[in-house]
SEMI-950176 format. One line per 8 residues: number of its first residue (from 0); their letters; for each residue x negated, y, z of C-alpha. Coordinates in pm, 1 decimal. Layout:
NUM	A	X:Y:Z | ... .
//
This chain:
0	XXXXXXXX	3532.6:1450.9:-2834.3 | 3650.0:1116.7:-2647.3 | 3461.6:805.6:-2767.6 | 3646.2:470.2:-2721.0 | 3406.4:137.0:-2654.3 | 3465.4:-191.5:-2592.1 | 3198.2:-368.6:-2343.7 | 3166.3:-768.7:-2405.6 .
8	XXXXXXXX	2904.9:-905.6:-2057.9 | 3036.9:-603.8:-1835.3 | 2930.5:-777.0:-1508.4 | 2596.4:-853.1:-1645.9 | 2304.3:-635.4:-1623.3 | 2345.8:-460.0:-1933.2 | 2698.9:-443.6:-1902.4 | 2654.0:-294.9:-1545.1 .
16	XXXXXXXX	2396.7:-41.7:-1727.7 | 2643.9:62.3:-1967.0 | 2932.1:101.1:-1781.2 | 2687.9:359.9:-1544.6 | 2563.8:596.1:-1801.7 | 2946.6:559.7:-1883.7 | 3049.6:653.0:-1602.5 | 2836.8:964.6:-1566.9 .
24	XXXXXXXX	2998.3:1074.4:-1886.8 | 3326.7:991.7:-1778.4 | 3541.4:1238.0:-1923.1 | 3344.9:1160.4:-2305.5 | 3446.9:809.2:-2306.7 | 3758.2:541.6:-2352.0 | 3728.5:182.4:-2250.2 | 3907.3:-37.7:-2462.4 .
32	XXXXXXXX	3808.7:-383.6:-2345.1 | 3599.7:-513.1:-2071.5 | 3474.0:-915.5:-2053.8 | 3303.7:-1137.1:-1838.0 | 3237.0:-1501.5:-1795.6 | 3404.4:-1614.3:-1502.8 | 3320.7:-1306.6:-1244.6 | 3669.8:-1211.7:-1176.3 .
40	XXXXXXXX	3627.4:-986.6:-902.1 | 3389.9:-727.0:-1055.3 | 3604.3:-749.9:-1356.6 | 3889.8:-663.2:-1231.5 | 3773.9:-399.9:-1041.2 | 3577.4:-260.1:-1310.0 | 3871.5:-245.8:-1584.7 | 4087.7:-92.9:-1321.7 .
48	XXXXXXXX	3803.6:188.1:-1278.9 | 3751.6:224.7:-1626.0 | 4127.2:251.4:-1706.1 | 4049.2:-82.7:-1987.3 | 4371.2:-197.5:-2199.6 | 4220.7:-561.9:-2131.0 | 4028.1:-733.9:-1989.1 | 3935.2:-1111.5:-2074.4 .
56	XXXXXXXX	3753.0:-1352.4:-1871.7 | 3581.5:-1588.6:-2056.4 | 3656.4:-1909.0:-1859.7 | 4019.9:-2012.6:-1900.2 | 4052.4:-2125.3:-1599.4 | 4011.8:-1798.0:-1403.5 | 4304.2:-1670.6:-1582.3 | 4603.5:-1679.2:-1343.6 .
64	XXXXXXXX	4304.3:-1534.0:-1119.7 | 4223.5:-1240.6:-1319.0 | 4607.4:-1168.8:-1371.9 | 4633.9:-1138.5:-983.5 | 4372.4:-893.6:-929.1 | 4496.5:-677.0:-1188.5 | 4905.2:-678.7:-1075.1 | 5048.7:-378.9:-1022.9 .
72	XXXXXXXX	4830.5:-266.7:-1328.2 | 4914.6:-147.3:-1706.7 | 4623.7:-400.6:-1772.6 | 4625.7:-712.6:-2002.3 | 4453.7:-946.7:-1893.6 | 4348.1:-1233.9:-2105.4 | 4094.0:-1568.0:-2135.3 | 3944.7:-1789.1:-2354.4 .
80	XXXXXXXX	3713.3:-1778.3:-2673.2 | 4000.0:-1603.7:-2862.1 | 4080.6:-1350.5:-2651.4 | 3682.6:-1303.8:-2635.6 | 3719.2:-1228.3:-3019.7 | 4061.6:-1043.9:-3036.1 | 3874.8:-780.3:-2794.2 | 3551.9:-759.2:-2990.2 .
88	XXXXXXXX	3744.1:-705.7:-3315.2 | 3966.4:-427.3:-3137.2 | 3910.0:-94.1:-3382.4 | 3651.9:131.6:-3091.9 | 3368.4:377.0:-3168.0 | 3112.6:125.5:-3073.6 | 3057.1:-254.4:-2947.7 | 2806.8:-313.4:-2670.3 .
96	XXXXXXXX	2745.2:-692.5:-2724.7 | 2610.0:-802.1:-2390.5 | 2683.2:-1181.9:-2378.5 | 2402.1:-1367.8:-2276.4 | 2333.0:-1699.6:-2483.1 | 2537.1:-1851.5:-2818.0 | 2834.8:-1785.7:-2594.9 | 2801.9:-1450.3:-2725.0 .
104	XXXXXXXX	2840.3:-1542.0:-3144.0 | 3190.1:-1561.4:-3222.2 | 3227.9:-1230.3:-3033.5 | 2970.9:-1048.5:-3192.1 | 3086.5:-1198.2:-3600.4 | 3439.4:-1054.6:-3502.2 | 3300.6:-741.6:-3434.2 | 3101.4:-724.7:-3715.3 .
112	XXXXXXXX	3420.1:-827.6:-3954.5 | 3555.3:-567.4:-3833.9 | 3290.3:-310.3:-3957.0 | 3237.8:-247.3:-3610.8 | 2916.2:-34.8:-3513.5 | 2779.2:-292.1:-3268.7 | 2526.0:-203.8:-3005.2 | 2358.9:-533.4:-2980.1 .
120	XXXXXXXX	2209.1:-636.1:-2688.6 | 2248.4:-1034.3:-2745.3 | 1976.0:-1144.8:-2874.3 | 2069.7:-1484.3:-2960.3 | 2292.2:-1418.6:-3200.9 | 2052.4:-1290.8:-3465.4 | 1792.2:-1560.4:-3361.5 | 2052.5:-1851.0:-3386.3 .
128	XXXXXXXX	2277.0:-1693.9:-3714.3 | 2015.6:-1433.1:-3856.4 | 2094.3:-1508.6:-4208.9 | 2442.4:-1533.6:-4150.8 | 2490.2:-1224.7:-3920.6 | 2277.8:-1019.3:-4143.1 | 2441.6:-1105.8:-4420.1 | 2807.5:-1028.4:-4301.5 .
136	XXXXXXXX	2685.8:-681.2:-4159.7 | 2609.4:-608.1:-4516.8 | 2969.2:-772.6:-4596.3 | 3165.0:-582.7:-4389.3 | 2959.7:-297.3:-4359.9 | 2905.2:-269.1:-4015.7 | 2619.7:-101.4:-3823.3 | 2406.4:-272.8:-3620.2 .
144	XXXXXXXX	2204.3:-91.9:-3306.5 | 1938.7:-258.9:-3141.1 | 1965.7:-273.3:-2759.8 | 1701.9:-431.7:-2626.7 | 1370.1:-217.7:-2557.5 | 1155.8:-328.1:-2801.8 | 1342.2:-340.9:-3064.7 | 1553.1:-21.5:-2965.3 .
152	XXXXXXXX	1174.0:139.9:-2989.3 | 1100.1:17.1:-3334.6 | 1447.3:120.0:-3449.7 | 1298.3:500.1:-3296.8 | 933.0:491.9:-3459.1 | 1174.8:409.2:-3796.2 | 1414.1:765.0:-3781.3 | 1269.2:887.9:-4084.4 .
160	XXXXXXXX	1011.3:660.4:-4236.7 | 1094.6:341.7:-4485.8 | 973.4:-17.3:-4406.8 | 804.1:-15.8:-4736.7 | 571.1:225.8:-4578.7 | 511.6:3.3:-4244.2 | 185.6:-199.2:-4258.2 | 253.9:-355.4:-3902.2 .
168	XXXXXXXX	540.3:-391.4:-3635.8 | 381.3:-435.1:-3298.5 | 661.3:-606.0:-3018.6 | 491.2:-532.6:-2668.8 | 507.7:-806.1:-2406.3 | 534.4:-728.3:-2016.0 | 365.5:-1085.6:-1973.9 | 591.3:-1130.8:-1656.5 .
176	XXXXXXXX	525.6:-1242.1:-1353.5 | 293.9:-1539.9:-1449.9 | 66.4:-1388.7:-1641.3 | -248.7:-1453.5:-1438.0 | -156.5:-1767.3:-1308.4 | -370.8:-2051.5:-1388.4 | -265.5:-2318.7:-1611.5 | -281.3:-2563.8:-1339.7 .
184	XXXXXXXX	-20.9:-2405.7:-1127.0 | 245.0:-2337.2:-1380.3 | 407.5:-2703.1:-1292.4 | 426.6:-2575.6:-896.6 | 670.9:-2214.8:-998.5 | 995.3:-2182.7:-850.5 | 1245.6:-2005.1:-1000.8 | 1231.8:-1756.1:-737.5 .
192	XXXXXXXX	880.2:-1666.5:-856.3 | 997.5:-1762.3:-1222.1 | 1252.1:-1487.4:-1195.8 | 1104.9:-1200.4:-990.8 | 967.8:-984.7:-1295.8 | 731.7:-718.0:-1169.7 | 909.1:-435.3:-1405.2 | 1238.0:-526.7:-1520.8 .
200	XXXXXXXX	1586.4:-583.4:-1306.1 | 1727.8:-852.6:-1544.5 | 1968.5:-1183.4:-1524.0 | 1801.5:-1542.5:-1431.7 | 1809.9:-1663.2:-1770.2 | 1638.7:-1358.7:-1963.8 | 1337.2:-1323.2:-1657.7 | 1262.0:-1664.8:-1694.4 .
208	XXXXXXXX	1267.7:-1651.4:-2101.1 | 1034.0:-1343.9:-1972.7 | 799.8:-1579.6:-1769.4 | 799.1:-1815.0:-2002.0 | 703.7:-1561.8:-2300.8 | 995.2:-1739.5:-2460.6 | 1167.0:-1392.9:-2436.6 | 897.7:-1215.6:-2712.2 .
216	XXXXXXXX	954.4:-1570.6:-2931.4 | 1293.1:-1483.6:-2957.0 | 1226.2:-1119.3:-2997.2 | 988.6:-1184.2:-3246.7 | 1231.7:-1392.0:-3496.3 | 1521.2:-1093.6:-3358.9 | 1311.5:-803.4:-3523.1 | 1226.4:-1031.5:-3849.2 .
224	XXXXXXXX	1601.6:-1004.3:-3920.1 | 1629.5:-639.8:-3792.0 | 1331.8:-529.7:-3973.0 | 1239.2:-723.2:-4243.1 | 861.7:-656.1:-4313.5 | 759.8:-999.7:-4302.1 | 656.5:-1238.1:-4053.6 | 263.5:-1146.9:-4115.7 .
232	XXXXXXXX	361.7:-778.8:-4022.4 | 503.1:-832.3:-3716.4 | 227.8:-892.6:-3385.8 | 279.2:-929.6:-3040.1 | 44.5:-766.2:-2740.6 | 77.3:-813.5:-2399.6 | 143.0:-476.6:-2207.2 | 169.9:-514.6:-1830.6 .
240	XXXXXXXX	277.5:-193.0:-1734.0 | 605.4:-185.5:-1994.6 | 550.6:132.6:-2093.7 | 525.6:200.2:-2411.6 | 818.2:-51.9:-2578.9 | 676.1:-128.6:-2931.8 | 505.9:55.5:-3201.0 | 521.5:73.5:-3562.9 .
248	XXXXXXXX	205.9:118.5:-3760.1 | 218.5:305.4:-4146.7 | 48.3:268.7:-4433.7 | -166.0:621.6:-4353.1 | -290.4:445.7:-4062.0 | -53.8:656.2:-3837.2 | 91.1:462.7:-3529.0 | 399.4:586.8:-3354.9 .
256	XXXXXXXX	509.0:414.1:-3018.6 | 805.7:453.9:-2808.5 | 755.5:536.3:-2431.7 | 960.9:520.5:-2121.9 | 1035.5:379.9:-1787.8 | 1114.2:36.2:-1757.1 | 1482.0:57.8:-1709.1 | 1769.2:-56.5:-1958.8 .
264	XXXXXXXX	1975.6:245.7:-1939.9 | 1747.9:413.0:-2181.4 | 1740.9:218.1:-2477.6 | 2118.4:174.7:-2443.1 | 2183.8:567.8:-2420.6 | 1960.0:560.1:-2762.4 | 2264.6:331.2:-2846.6 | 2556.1:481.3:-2745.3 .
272	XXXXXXXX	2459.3:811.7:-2832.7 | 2337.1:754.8:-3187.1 | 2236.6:946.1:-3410.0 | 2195.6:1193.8:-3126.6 | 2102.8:1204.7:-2782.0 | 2284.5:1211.3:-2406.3 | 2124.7:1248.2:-2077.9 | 2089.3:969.1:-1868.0 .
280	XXXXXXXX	1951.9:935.1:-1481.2 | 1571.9:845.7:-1534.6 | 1253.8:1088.6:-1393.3 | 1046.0:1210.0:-1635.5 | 770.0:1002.8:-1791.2 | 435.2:1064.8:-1578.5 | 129.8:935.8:-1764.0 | -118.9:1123.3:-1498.5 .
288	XXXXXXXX	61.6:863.0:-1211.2 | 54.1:603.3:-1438.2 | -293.6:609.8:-1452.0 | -381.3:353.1:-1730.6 | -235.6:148.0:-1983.0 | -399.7:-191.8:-2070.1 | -322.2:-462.3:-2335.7 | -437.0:-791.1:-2448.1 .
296	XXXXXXXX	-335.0:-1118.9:-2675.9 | -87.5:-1319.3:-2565.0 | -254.9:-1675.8:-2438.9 | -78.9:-1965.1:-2654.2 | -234.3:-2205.8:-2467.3 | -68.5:-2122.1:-2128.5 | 293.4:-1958.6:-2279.5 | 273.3:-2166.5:-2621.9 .
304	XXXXXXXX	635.8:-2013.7:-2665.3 | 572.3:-1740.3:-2913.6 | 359.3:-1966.7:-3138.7 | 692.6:-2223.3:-3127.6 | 902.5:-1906.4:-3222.9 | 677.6:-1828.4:-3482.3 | 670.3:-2142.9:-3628.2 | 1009.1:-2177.7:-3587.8 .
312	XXXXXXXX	1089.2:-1839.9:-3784.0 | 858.0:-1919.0:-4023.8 | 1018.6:-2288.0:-4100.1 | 1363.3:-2095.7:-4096.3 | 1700.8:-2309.4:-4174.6 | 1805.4:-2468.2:-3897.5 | 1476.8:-2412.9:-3674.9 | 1542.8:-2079.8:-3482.9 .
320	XXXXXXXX	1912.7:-2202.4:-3381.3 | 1753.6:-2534.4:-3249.1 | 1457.5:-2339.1:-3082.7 | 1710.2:-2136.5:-2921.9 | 1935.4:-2428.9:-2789.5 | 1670.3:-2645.7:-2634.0 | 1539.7:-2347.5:-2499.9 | 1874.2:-2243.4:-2335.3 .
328	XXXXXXXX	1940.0:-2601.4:-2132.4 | 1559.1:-2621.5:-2066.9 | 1593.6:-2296.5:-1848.4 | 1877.6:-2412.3:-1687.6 | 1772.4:-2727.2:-1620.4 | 1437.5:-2555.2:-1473.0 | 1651.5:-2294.0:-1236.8 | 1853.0:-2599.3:-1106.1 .
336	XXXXXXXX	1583.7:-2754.0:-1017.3 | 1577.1:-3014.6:-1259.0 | 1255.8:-2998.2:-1427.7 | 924.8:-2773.2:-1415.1 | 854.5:-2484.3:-1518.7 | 599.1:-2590.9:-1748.1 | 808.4:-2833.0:-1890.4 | 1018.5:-2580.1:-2049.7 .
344	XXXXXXXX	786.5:-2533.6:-2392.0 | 689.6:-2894.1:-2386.5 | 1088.4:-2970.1:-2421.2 | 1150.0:-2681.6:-2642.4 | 838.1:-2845.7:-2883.0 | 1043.4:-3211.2:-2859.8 | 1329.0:-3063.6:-2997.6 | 1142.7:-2914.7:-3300.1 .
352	XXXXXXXX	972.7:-3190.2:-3401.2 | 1083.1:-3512.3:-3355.1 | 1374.5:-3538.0:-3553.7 | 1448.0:-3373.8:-3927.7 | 1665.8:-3069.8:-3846.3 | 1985.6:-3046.7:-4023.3 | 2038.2:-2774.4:-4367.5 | 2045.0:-2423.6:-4325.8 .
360	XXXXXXXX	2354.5:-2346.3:-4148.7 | 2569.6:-2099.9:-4361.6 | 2844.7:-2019.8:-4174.8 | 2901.7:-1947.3:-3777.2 | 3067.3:-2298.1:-3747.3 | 2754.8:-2455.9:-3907.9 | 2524.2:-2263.8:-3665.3 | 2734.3:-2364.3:-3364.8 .
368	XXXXXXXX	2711.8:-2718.2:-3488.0 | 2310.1:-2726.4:-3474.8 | 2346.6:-2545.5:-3144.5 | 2548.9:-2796.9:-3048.1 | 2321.2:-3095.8:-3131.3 | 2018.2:-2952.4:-3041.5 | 2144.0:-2916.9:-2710.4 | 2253.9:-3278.7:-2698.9 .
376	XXXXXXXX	1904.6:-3415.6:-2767.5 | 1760.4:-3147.4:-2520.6 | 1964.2:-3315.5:-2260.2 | 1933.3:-3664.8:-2362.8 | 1539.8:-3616.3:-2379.0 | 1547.3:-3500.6:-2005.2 | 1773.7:-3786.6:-1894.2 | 1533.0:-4003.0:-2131.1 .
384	X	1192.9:-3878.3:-1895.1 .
//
């Protein structure tokens, strides 16, 4: 039987991972709509591949662009927030949300309005709108599938128990590729050596969140609206190798854990497959090569990020979306070349404390209005220093 999908961030990482195991089902699957931010090229030449109905670039001014590459084509091609929308709420078997950033939140709410089983791979929108996005799943009754690793693993270790069973979710951290670096040297990274994670092939922005350990914060307040234990259930531990992806501990005192390679594919093949199972490209799992597996607490003192998320979960309201926000323009600020890399937390902290946050937003308009002004007094603060 055919599936039909709809792929929002196709020219990003995860979009490029899901349009592969996609592609080595070919004859099993329908694109509906492909987006991108402003990479016309690959989109173009991906929806013509793929045999999409549309595809939308993000940035309006690419448009007359995008409509070149695709003449001669049956293909609409579109731009702009509400065309971003209009695709995500197009009736498909499955959503893969793959926009990086709050760019991704009116795409994901149309999705989910539309009952839409969403394969959700943007983290941000559950750590800016959790209450809100939660909330209208529930609504609409939509189905929500966790793409990224960890929680994708937690989400496995859950097929048949209850959370009223779980005594403790445990996220596992890669550490990234500054994990043994001293304190002292963490104002001399690059973003080159920011961004060059020793396990994972990701985008700029999410190997730096990575580096920064900003990446488990935002995990951490991601699975507290996913799985909703409580914040006192929920741990982090560094794992360097990235093999096993998180574990879920139950009352008994049994602990199941969710191993595999280090590559993306896999927990989105958990996704697109769901309930069942599909092959995908990976060797099998050797343990014997692997040789060891080590873990240890995350240092707040050097990466004080996932203390801030913590903090920042635990004071809810407005707090995540601002954490989020001034985290966003402090890593881009860091990969221009604006500001070090051990500045990011310190600015992130600012933010957070030194002016009352607004109410607890209650609609998507709300949150994007605390995104909004958190990212104003991110920027002013580094114009300010």
């Amino acid at each position: 039987m055919t599936r039909s999908i709809t792929v929002l961030g196709a020219t990003g990482s995860v979009g490029a991972s899901t349009l592969d195991l996609i592609r080595r089902n070919r004859g099993e699957w329908r694109v509906e709509a492909l987006t991108a931010h402003s990479n016309v090229t690959d989109l173009a030449k991906l929806a013509r591949e793929f045999g999409a109905k549309v595809a939308v670039i993000a940035d309006e001014a690419h448009l007359d662009d995008l409509r070149q590459a695709l003449s001669g084509s049956d293909i609409e091609a579109a731009a702009g927030r509400a065309a971003l929308c209009e695709a995500a709420s197009r009736p498909v078997d499955i959503v893969m949300a793959a926009i990086v950033g709050c760019a991704g939140l009116g795409p994901v709410m149309a999705a989910i309005e539309q009952g839409a089983t969403v394969a959700l791979a943007n983290k941000e929108a559950l750590v800016s709108a959790g209450e809100v996005m939660t909330e209208a799943v529930k609504r609409h009754k939509a189905t929500l599938l966790p793409v990224d690793s960890e929680h994708n693993a937690i989400f496995q270790c859950l097929q048949g128990g209850k959370l009223s069973e779980v005594r403790t979710i445990t996220l596992t951290a890669s550490g990234g590729p500054l994990r043994t670096w001293p304190q002292e040297q963490l104002d001399t990274v690059t973003p080159a050596q920011a961004i060059a994670h020793p396990n994972w092939d990701m985008g700029a922005k999410i190997s730096v969140d990575s580096a920064t350990m900003f990446n488990k914060g935002l995990e951490l307040i991601e699975a507290h609206h996913l799985f909703p234990v409580g914040l006192d259930k929920i741990r982090i531990v560094v794992h360097p190798q990235s093999v096993i992806h998180s574990m879920v501990e139950y009352r008994d005192g049994s602990t199941l854990a969710q191993l595999g390679p280090s590559d993306m594919r896999v927990p989105i093949a958990s996704c697109l497959a769901w309930p069942a199972r599909m092959d995908t490209p990976m060797d099998p799992l050797d343990l014997a090569e692997i040789g060891e597996l080590t873990f240890f607490k995350p240092d707040e003192d050097r990466f004080p990020a996932t203390r801030l998320a913590r903090e920042a979960a635990q004071a809810g309201g407005a707090a995540p979306a601002t954490l989020n926000a001034a985290n966003e323009v402090a890593v881009a600020s860091f990969l221009a070349g604006n500001i070090p890399f051990s500045r990011i937390a310190l600015l992130v902290e600012r933010v957070l404390t030194e002016k009352e946050l607004p109410a607890a937003p209650r609609t998507l308009e709300e949150v994007l209005r605390v995104d909004e002004d958190a990212r104003m007094r991110a920027s002013a603060m580094m114009e300010q220093a």
